[in-house]
N, C-alpha and C positions, 0 to 999 in steps of 0.2 A: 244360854251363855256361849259365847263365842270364846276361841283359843283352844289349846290341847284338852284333850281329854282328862291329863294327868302332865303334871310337873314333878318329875323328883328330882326333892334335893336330900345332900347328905356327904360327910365326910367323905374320903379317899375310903374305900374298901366296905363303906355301907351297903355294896350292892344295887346302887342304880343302874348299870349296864347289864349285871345280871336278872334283877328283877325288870327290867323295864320290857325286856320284850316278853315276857312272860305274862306279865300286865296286859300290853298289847294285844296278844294274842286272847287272851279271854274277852278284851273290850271290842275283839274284833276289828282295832284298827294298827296303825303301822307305827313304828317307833323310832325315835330320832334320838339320838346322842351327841350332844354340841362339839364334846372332847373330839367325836369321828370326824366331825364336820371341819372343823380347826386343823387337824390333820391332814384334810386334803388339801386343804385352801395354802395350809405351811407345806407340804410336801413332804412333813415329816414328824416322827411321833410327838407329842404334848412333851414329854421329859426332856429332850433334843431340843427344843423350843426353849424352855425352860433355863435349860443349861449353857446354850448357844447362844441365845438371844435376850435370856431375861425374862423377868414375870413380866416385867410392863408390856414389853412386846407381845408376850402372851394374851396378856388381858387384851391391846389393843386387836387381836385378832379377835378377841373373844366374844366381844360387846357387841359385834355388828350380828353375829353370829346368832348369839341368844336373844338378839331383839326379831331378827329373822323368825327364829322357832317360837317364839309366842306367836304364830301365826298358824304353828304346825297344830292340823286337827288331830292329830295321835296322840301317841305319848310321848314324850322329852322328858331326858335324863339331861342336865344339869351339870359341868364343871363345877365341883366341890367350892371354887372359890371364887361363881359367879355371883353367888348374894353378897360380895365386898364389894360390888358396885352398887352406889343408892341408887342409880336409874335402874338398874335392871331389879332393882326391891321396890321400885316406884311401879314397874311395869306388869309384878308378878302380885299387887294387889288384888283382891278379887279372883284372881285363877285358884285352879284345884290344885294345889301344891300342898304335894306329900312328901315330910320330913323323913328321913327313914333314919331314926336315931338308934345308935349305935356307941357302944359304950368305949371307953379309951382300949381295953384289952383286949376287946375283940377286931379293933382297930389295927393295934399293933399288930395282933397274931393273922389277920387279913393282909394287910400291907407288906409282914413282913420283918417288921424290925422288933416282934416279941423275944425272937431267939439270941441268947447272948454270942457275941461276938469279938475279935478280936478289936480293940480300942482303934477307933477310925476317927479322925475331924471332927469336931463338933460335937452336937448332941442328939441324933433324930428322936428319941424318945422324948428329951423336951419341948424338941421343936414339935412334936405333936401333939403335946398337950398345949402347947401356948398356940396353937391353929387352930384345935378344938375349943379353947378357951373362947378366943375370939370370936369362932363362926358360931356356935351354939345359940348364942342372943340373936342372929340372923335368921337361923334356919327356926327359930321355933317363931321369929316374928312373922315368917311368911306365911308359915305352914297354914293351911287348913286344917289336914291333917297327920297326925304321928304315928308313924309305927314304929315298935321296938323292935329290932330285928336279933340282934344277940343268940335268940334261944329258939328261932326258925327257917326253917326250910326258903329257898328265896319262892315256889313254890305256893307254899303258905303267908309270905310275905305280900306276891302276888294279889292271892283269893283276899285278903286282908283289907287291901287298897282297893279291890271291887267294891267290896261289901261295903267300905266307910265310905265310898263316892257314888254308893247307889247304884 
């Protein structure tokens, strides 16, 4: 099978940048991060993109990027909201794509926004469950494989995704 060795996908704070080189380094090969790669290409971080520019902008940088790295023989980690494009879930048919699922609370307390705060705009707590709502049917149609991650080391998360990818 030709492409990356591994694909992770998964929520904001699922740990695909943390486990992904960890992975790597056990599969003995090199690891890629789309979000880094979008970074230099903008000249500046993913949120700043975001905020500056707009998702659309964002995505439009994003798309060339991750058609790019399904070429990468490593490992690639995944922008949490690369699988809302149907081509790039047309693309990631067939590859070794590991979901690394993650529950809403450990999401928030990873991201950030578990701890109460003083009443700010909007809602992030909802708006992170209506993300998750959305990507969840995504990421498990890609997946090959799941891991739950909640209640493990990124470590053990790693060894995990050897072991179910052979």
């Amino acid at each position: 099978m030709t492409g990356p060795a591994a694909i992770l996908v998964g929520p904001p704070g699922s740990g695909k940048s943390t486990v992904g080189p960890l992975l790597a380094a056990l599969l003995r090969t090199g690891f890629l991060d789309t979000d880094d790669e979008v970074e230099s290409i903008a000249g500046k971080p993913v949120m700043d993109i975001f905020v500056e520019d707009g998702e659309e902008a964002f995505r439009a940088l994003e798309r060339p990027v991750v058609q790019r790295a399904l070429g990468y023989p490593g490992v690639v980690a995944l922008g949490s909201g690369a699988v809302l494009g149907e081509q790039t879930r047309w693309l990631l048919a067939g590859q070794r794509v590991v979901y690394l699922e993650t529950g809403f609370a450990e999401v928030a307390r990873r991201t950030g926004i578990s701890r109460p705060r003083v009443p700010v705009p909007g809602n992030p707590r909802g708006m992170l469950r209506a993300m998750l709502a959305e990507r969840l049917p995504l990421y498990q149609g890609v997946a090959r494989v799941t891991v739950r991650t909640d209640d493990l080391s990124p470590k053990e998360i790693a060894r995990e995704i050897a072991e179910s990818l052979g």
